[in-house]
C-alpha positions as CSV (number, residue, x, y, z in Angstrom):
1,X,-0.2,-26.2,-24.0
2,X,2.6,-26.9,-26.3
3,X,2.2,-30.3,-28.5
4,X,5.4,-32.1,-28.8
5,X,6.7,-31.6,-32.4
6,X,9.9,-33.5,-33.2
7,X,10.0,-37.0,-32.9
8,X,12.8,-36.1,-30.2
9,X,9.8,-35.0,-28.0
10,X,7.5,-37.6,-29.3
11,X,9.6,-40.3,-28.1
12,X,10.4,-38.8,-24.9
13,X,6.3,-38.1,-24.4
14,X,5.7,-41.7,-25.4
15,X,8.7,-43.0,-23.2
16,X,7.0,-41.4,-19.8
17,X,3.4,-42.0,-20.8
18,X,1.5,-43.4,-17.7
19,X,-2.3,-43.9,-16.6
20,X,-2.7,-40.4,-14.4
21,X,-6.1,-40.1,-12.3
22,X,-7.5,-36.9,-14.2
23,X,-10.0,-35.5,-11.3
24,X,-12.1,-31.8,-11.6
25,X,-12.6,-29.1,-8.8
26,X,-13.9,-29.1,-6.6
27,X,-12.4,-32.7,-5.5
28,X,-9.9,-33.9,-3.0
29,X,-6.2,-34.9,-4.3
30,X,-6.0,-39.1,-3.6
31,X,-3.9,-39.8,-0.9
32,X,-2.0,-42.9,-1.5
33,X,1.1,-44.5,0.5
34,X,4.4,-43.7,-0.6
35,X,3.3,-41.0,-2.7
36,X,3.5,-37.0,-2.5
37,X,1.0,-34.1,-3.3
38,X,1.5,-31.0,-4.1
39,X,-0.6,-28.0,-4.8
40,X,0.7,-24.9,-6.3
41,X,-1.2,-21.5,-6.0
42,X,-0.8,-17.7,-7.2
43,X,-3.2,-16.5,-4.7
44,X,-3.1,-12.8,-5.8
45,X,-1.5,-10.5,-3.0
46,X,-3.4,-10.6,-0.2
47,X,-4.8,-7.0,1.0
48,X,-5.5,-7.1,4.2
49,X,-2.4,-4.6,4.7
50,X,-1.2,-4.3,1.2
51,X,-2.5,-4.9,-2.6
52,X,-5.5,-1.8,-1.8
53,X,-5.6,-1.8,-5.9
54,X,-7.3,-5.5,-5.9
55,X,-10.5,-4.5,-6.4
56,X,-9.0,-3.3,-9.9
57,X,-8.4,-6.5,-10.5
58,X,-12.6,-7.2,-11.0
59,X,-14.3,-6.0,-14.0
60,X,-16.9,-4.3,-14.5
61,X,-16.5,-2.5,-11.2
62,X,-18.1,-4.3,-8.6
63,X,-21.6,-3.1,-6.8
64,X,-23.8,-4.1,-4.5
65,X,-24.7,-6.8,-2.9
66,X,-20.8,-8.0,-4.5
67,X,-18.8,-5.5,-3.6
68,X,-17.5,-7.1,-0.8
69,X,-16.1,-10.2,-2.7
70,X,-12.6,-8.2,-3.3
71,X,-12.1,-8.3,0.2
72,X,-9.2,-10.3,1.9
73,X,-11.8,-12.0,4.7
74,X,-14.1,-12.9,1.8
75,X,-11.0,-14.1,-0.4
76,X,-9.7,-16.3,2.2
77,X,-13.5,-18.0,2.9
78,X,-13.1,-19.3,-0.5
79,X,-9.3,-20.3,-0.2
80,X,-9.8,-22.0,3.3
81,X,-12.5,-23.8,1.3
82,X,-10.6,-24.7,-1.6
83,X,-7.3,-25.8,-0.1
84,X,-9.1,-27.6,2.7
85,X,-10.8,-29.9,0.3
86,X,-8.2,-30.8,-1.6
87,X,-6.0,-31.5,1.0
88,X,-2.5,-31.8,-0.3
89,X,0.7,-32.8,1.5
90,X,2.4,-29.6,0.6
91,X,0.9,-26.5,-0.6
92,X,3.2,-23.8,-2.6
93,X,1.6,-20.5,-2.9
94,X,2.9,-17.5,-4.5
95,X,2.1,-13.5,-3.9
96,X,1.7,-13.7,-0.2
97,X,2.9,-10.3,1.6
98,X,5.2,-10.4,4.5
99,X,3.3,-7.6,5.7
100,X,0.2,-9.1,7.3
101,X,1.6,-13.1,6.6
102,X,1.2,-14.5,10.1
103,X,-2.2,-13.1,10.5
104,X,-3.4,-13.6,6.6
105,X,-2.4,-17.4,6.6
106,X,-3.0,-18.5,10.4
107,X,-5.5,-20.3,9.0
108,X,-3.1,-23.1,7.3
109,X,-2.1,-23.9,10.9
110,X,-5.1,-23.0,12.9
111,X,-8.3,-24.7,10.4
112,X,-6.7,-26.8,8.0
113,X,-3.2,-28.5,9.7
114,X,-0.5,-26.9,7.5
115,X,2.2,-26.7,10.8
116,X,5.3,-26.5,8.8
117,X,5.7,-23.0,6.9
118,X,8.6,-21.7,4.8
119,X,8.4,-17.8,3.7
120,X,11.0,-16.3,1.2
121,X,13.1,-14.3,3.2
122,X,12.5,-10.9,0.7
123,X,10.2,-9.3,-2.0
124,X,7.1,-7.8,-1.7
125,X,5.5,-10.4,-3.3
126,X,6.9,-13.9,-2.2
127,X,6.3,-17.5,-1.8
128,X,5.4,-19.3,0.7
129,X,5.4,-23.2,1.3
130,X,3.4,-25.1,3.8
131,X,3.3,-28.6,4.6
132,X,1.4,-31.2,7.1
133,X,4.1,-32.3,9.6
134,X,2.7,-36.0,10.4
135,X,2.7,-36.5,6.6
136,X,6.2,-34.8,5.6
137,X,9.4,-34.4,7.4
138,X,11.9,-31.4,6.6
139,X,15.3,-32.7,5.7
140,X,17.1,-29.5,5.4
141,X,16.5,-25.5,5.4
142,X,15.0,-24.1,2.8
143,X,17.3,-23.0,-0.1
144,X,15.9,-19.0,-0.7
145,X,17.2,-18.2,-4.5
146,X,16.3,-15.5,-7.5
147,X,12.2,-15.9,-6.3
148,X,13.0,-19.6,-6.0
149,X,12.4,-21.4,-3.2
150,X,13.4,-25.3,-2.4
151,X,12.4,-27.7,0.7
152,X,12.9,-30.9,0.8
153,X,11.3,-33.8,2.3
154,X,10.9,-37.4,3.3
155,X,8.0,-39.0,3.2
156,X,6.8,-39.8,7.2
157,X,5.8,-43.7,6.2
158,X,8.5,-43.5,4.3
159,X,10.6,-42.4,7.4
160,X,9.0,-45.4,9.5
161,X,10.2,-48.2,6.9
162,X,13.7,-46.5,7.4
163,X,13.5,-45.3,3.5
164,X,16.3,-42.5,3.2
165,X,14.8,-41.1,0.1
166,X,13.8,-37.3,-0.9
167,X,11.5,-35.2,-2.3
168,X,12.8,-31.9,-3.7
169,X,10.2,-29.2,-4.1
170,X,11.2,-26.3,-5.9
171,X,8.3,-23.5,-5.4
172,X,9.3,-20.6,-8.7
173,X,7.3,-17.4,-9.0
174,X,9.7,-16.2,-11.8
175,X,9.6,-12.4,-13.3
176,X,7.5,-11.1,-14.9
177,X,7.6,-9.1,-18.0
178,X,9.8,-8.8,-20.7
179,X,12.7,-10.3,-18.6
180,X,13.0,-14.0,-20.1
181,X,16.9,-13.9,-19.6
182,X,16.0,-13.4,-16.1
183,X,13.4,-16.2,-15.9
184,X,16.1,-18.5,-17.6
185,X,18.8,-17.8,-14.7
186,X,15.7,-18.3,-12.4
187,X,15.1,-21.8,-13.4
188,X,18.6,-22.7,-14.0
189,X,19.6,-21.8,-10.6
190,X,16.3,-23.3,-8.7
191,X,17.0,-26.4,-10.4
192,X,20.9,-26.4,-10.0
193,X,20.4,-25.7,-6.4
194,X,18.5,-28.9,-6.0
195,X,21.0,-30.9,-7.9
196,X,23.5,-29.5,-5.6
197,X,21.4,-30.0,-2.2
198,X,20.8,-34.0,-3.3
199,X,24.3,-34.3,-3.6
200,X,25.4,-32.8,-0.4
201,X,22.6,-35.1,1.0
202,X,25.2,-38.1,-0.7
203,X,21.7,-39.5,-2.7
204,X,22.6,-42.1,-4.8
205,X,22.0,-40.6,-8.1
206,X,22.0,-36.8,-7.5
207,X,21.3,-36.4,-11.5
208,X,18.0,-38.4,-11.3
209,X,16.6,-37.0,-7.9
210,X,12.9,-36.6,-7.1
211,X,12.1,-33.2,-7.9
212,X,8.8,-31.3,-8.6
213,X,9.2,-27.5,-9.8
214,X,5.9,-25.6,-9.6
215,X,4.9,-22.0,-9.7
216,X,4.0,-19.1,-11.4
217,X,6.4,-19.2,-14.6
218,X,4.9,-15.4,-15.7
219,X,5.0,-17.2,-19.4
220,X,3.9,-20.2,-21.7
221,X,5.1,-22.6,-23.8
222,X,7.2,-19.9,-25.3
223,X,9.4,-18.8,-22.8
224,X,12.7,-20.1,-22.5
225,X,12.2,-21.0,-19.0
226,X,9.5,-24.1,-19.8
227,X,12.1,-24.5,-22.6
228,X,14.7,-25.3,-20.4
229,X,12.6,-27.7,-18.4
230,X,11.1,-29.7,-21.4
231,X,14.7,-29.9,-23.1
232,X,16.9,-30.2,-20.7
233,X,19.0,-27.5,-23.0
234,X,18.6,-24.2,-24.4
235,X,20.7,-22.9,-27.4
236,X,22.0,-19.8,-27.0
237,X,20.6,-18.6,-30.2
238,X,16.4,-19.4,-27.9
239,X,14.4,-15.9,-28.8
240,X,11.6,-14.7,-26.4
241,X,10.2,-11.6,-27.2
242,X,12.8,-10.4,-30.1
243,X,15.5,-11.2,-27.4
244,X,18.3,-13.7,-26.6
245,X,17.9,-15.4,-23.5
246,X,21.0,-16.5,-22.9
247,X,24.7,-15.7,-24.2
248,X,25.5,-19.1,-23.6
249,X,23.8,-22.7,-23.8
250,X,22.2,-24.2,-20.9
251,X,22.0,-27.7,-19.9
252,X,20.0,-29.0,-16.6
253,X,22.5,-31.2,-14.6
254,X,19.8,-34.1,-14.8
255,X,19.9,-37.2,-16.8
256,X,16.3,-36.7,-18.7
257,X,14.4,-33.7,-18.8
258,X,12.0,-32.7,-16.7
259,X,7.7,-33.9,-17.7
260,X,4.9,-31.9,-17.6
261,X,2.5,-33.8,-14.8
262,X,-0.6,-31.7,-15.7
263,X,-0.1,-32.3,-19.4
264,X,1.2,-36.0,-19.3
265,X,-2.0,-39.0,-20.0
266,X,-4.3,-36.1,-21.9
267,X,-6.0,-36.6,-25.0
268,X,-7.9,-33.9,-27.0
269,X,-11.0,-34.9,-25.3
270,X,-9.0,-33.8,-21.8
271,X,-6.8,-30.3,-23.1
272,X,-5.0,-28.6,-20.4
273,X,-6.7,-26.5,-18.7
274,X,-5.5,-22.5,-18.6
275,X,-4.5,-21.1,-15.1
276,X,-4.6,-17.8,-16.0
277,X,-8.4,-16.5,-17.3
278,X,-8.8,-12.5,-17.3
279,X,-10.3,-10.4,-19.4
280,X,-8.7,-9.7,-23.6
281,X,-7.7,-6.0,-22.9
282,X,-4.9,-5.9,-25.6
283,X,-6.5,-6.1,-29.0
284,X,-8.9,-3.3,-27.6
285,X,-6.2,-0.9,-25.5
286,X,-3.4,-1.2,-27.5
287,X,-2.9,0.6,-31.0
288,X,-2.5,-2.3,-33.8
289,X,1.0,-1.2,-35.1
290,X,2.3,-1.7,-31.9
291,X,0.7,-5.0,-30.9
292,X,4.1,-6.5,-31.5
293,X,6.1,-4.1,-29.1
294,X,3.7,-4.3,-26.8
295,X,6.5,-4.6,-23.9
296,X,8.5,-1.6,-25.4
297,X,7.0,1.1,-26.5
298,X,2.7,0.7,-26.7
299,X,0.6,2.9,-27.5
300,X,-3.0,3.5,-27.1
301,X,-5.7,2.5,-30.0
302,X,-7.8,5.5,-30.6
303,X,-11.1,4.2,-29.3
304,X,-9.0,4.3,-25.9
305,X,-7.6,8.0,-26.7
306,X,-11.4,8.7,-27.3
307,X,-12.2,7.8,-23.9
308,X,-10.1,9.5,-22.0
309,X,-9.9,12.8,-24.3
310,X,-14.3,12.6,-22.9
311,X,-13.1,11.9,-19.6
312,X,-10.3,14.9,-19.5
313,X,-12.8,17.6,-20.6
314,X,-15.6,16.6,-17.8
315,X,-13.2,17.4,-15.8
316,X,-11.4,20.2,-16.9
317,X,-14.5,21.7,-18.5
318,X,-15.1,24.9,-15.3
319,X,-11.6,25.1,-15.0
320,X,-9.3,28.4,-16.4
321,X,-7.9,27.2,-19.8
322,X,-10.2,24.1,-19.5
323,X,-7.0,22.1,-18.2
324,X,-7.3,20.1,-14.5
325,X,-6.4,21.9,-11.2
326,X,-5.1,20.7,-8.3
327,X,-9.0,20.5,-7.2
328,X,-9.9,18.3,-10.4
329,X,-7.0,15.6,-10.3
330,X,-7.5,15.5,-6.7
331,X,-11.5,14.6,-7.7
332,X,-10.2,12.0,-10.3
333,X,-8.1,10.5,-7.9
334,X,-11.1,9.6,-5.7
335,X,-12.8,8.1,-7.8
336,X,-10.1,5.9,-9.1
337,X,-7.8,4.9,-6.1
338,X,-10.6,5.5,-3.0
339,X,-8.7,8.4,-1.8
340,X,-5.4,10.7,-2.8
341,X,-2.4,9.8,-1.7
342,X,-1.7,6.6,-3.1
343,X,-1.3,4.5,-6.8
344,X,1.8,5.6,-9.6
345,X,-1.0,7.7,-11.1
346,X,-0.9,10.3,-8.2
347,X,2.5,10.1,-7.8
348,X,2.8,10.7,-11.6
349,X,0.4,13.5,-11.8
350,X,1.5,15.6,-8.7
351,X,5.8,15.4,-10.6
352,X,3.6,16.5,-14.2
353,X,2.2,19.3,-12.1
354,X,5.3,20.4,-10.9
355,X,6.1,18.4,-7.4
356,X,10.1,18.0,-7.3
357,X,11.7,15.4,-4.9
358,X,13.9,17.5,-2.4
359,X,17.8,16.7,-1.8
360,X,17.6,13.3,0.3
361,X,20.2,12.8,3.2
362,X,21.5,9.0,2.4
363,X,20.8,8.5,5.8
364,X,17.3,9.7,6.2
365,X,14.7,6.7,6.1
366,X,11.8,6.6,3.9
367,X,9.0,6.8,6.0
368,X,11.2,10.4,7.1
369,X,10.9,11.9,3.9
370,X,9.0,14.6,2.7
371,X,5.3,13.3,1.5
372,X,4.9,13.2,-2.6
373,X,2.5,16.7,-3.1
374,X,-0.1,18.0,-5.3
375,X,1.3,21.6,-5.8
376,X,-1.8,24.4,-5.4
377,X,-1.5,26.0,-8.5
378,X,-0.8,23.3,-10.6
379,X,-1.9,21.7,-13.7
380,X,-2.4,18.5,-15.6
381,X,-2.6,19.3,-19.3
382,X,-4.0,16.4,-21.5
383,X,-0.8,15.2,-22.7
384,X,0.5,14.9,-19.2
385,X,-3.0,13.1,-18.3
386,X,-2.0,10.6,-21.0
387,X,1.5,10.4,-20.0
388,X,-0.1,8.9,-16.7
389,X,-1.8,6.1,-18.1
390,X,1.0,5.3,-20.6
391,X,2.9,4.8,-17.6
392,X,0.1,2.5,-16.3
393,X,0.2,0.9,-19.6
394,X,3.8,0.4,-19.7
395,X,3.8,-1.5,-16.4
396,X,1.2,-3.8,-18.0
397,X,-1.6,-2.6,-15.3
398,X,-4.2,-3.3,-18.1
399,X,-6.7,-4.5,-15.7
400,X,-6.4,-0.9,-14.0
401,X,-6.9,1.2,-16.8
402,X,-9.9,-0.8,-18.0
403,X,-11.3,-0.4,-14.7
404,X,-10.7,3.4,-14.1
405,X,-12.7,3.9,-17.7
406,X,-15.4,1.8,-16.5
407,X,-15.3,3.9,-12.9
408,X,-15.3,7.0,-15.2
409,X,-18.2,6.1,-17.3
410,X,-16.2,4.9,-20.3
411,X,-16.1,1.3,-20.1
412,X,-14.3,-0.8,-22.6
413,X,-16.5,-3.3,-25.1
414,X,-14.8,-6.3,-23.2
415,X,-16.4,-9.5,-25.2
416,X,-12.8,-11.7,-25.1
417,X,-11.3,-13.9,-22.5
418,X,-7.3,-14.1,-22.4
419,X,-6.5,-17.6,-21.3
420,X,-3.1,-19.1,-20.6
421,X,-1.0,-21.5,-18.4
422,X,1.4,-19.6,-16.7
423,X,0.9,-22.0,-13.5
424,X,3.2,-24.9,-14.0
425,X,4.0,-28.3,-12.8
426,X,7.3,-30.4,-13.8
427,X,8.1,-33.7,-12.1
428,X,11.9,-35.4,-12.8
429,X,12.0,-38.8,-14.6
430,X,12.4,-40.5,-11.6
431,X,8.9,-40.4,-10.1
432,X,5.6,-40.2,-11.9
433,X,1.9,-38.1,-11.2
434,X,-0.6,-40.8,-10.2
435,X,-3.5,-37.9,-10.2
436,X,-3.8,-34.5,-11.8
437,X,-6.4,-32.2,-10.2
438,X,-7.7,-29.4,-12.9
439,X,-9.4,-26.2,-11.9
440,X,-11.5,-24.7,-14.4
441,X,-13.5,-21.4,-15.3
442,X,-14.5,-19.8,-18.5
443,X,-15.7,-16.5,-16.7
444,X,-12.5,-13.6,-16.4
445,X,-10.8,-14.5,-12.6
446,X,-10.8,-12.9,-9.9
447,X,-14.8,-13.4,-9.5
448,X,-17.3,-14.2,-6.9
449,X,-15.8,-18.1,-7.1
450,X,-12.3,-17.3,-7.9
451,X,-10.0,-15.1,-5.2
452,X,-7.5,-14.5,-8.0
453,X,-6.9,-14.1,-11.2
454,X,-4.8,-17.8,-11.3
455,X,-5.9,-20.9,-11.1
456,X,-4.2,-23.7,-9.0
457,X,-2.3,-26.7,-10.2
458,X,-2.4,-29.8,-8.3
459,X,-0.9,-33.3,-8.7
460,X,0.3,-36.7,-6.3
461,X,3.5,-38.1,-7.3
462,X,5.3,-41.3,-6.5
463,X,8.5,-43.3,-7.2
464,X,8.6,-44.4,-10.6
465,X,8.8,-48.1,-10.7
């Protein structure tokens, strides 16, 4: 996490300060009256329907008796588990598929009470909000944004002592990539949107509402996005990734900045923890002189090149010209994506080999079109081979193309963990966390514990007094 370093910060860190419950997983979230939990998950895209690369996602390949553990029914044992136990008032997950939703989360209703449910109205990979109707009441419909999503609540006790005030809930899985502007707008707008709910609600002070912004921020403490939210401003002249963010300053319409509540009360004793733990691909897949454009234009380190020049000639090595036919891609393809027919490497190889899209009527639907075809006499040539996984590479599917080498017999020397804290959790000025629950691994997620590759974030608010 990022230490405050101006004594701008320093004050405002010190003004805000308060004694938060610090608690471990697995634990239960303290439920206290008055006050409002909220948990906020990147469950990795279910696939029960969809997301058939997820068992990418584990490295070293798994085998048996594990093999199963990438499974959607075996995921959701563990979150069913998880998000039972800890029992929050509202739950804000990101990555679910529309797809297969009702069936893949009947289990918030059905096992663990969740009977009020939100799902963005579009994406492939959207959040969802759920929340337990004898605790909260909705006030309004959801506000669906740029991948932002806001509910807002009254407490039910609250409710019952005729208390008329709300709890804004903004659930953010921002973009990913190198799209900071994007991210920026995102945030801006969630937050504005809020702003401008509380004062169609007529709440007294609109600029100091009670508002908790959680998610998936697809960045750290460098992105302009947390920037925002610690601030309350961003310059115009704010750089992520070699890039302006923003043409213009930003400003937040809130009186104070929004606070950390997982970071707030910590000592060095108690760090933050990271949300995101995954194997360190980079140093070892990408070339060195382009560590820094990593987003742009990357490149493969040789060890990599190595690899898959080995793996390209097993293949190619009965085959005229010693380049791959139709027969040999189809044979990698197996062994990578389960079958042929699916992944942006097939699709890839079969327009390198000489597949060309036909004319498309603009009426003509997609499922109507021609299928994507390996043509018969075909070939890959190493270069084109390559150009596959740069593409891979380019879409920053590390995770696959460490596991197709270790499939192929060429694994990586992973030693590294990459850890960060792209989850987030931001409370307004006007309420406070009274407990913080931290979930924890030092082995690379997804794993036999973990069903994704984030962590969740977790905290119980109330009013500040």
């Amino acid at each position: 996490c990022r230490l405050p370093t101006t004594s701008l910060e320093r004050a405002h860190r010190n003004q805000v300060m308060v004694a938060v419950k610090h608690l471990t997983s697995p634990a239960t979230i303290p439920r206290l009256p008055a006050c409002l939990s909220v948990l906020s998950y990147n469950i990795l895209l279910p696939n029960s329907q969809d997301g058939w690369w997820n068992y990418k996602m584990y490295l070293p390949p798994l085998s048996p008796p594990d093999e199963d553990i990438y499974t959607w029914e075996y995921r959701k044992s563990l979150l069913i588990e998880r998000i039972g136990l800890i029992d929050a008032d509202v739950v804000c997950l990101q990555e679910v598929s529309p797809l297969s939703f009702e069936e893949d989360f009947k289990f918030m209703t059905e096992n663990l009470g969740y009977d009020g449910v939100e799902l963005f109205r579009k994406g492939r990979f959207r959040p969802a909000t759920f929340w337990k109707k004898d605790r909260v009441e909705l006030v309004c419909p959801a506000q669906h944004k740029d991948r932002t999503m806001l509910t807002t609540f009254r407490l039910r006790d609250s409710v019952e002592a005729n208390s008329q005030e709300n709890w804004h809930v903004l659930n953010c899985h921002l973009q990913a990539g190198k799209q900071g502007g994007r991210r920026v707008r995102q945030m801006f707008e969630g937050v504005t949107t809020a702003y401008k709910t509380a004062k169609k609600l007529k709440e007294k002070d609109p600029e100091d509402m009670k508002l908790i912004v959680c998610g998936d921020f697809n960045g750290g403490s460098e992105c302009g996005a947390v920037e925002l939210l610690e601030k309350g401003v961003l310059d115009q002249d704010f750089i992520e990734d070699g890039e302006q963010v923003s043409s213009k300053a930003k400003k937040l319409p809130l009186s104070t900045p929004l606070n950390d509540a997982i970071y707030m009360d910590r000592d060095d004793n108690n760090p933050v923890p990271s949300t995101l733990v995954v194997p360190e691909l980079i140093s070892i897949m990408i070339d060195q002189g382009s560590i820094e454009t990593a987003y742009m234009e990357p490149q493969f380190s040789q060890q990599v090149i190595d690899r898959f020049s080995r793996i390209y000639q097993r293949f190619a090595k009965d085959s005229p010209g010693m380049q791959m036919t139709k027969a040999d891609v189809e044979e990698w393809l197996t062994i990578i994506n389960g079958r042929v027919g699916r992944g942006t490497e097939f699709r890839n190889a079969a327009k390198y080999m000489g597949w060309k899209e036909p004319p498309t009527d603009p009426d003509e639907k997609k499922e109507d079109r021609p299928p994507i075809m390996i043509p018969e006499d075909g070939v890959l040539t190493f270069t084109d081979f390559m150009a596959v996984y740069l593409d891979e590479l380019r879409q920053g599917k590390f995770w696959g193309i460490a596991w197709d080498l270790a499939k192929l017999d060429e694994p990586l020397d992973v030693e590294e963990v990459f850890q960060a804290r792209y989850d987030r959790m931001y409370c307004s000025a006007s309420i406070q966390p009274t407990a913080v629950l931290d979930t924890i691994s030092s082995q690379p997620c997804p794993n036999k514990f973990e069903p994704s590759d984030h962590l969740p974030v977790c905290a119980s608010f109330q009013v500040r007094k």
